[in-house]
C-alpha positions in Angstrom: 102.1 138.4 50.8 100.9 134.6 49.7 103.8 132.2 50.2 103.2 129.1 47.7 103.1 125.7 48.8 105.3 123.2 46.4 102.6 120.1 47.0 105.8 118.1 44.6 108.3 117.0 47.6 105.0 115.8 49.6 104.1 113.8 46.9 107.1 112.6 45.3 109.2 112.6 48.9 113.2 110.9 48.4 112.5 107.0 47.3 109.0 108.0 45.6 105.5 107.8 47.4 105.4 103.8 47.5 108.5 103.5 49.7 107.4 106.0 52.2 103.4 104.5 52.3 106.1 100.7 52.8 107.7 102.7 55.9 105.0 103.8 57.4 103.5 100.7 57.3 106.1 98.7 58.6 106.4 100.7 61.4 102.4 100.7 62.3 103.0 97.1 62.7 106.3 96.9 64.5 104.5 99.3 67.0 101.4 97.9 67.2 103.3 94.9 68.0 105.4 96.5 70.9 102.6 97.6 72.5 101.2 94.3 72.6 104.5 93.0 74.4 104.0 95.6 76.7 100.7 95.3 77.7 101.4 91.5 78.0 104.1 92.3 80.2 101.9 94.3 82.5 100.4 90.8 83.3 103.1 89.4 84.8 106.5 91.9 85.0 108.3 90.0 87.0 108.2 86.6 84.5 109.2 89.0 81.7 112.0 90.8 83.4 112.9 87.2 84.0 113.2 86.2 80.2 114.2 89.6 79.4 117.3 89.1 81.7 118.3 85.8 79.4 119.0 87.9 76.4 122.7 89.1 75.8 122.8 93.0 75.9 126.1 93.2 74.7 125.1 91.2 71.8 122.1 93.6 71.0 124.5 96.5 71.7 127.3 95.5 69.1 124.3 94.7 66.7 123.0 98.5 67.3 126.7 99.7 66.6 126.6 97.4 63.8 123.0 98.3 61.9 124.0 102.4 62.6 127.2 102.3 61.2 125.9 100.8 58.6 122.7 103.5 58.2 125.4 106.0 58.3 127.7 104.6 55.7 124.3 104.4 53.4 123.7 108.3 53.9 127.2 108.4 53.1 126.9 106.8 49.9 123.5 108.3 49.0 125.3 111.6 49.3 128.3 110.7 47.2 126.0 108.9 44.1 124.2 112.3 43.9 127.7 114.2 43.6 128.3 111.8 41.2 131.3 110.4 43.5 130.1 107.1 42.0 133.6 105.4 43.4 133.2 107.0 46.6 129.5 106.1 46.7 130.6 101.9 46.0 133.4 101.9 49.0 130.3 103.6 50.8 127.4 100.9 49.8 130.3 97.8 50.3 130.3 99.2 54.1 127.1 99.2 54.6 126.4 95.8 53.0 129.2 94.8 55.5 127.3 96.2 58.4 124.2 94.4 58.0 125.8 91.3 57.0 127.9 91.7 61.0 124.0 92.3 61.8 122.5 88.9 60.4 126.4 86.9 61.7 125.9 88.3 65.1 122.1 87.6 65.1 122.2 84.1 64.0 125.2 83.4 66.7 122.4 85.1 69.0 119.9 82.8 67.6 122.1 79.5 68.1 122.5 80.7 71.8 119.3 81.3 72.5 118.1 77.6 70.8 120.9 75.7 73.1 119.2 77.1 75.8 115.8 75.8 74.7 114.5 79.3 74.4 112.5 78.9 71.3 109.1 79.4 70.3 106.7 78.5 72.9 109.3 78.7 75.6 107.4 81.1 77.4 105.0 84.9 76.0 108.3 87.2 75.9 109.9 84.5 74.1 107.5 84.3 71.4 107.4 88.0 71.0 111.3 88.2 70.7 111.4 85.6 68.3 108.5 86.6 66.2 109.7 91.0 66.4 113.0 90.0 65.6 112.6 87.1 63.2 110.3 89.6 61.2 113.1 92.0 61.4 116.1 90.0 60.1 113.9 89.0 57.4 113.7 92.9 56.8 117.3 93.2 57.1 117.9 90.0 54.6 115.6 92.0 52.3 117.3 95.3 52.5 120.7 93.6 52.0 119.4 91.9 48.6 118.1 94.9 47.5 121.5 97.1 48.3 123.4 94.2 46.9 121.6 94.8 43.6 122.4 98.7 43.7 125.8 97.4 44.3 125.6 95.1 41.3 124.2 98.4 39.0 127.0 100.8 39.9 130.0 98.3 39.5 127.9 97.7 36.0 128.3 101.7 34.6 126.4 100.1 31.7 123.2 100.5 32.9 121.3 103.6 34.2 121.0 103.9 37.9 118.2 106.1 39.3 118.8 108.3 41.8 114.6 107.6 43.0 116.0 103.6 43.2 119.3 104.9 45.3 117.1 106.4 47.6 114.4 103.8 48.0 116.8 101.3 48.8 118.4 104.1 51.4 115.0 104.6 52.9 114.4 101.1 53.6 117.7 100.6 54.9 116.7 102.9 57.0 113.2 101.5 58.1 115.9 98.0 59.6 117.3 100.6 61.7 114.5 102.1 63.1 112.8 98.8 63.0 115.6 97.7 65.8 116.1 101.1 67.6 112.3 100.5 68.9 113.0 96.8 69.3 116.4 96.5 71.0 115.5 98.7 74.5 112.2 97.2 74.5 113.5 94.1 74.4 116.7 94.1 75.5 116.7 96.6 78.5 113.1 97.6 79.6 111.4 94.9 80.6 
């Protein structure tokens, strides 16, 4: 008995091809990047544990509640606009706009903090990498906002066509954010 192999959901995964080869990229460099930090930690543990112990868990915690909420409330939605729940599936995207939005509120309060302090750029090597892994990633998250914010802007408009490929792209990289931060936030905030 030969089972056949549909070679279609490999190439043409949820979001189409180009979103996926995005991810996958994304998360090569976010990783490469970690392992960087790492390895520069191994120089000198006990300066990073240091810096490390100057970021504001709770902060990073509320902002892990905050982006997984949000991923949730995306699936959520996803799942309603392909039942063709499209009210359901606008409530849905509006809460997970509103998550990442608490994400980038809660961030830049972090950010403020962190710049009274004088822990900036150039402060010290842990200090760069925070800055520079999770400046790269707010900048992902501002992205993915503008992008779910024009999803929004197509379903409150029933005049034009909304593809279910461009639902799901925009739910993948939503997605990406908040694997982006569940690799960056223990690293970060309680390994070192």
């Amino acid at each position: 008995m030969h089972s056949s192999i549909d070679h279609k959901d490999f190439y043409e995964p949820p979001g189409g091809i180009l979103i996926w080869i995005l991810i996958f990229l994304e998360l090569i460099t976010f990783g490469v990047a970690l392992i960087v930090l790492i390895g520069y930690s191994r120089e000198d543990p006990t300066a990073y544990h240091i810096s490390r112990l100057k970021l504001n868990t709770t902060f990073g915690s509320i902002n892990t509640v905050f982006l997984l909420t949000s991923g949730y409330f995306m699936a959520e939605s996803l799942k309603q606009f392909k039942a063709n729940h499209l009210p359901r599936a606008t409530i849905l995207l509006q809460l997970t706009l509103l998550g990442g939005l608490s994400f980038l509120l809660l961030k830049g309060f972090e950010y403020y903090e962190k710049i009274e302090h004088g822990l900036t750029l150039g402060h010290d090597t842990f200090f760069n990498f925070y800055w520079l892994l999770t400046g790269f990633h707010v900048i992902h998250v501002f992205v993915g906002l503008t992008i779910l914010g024009s999803i929004l802007w197509s379903l409150k408009r029933a005049r034009t066509p909304l593809l279910l490929e461009d639902y799901e792209a925009s739910a993948a990289f939503w997605h990406m954010c908040d694997l982006i931060w569940l690799l960056l936030f223990p690293t970060l905030y309680l390994v070192l």
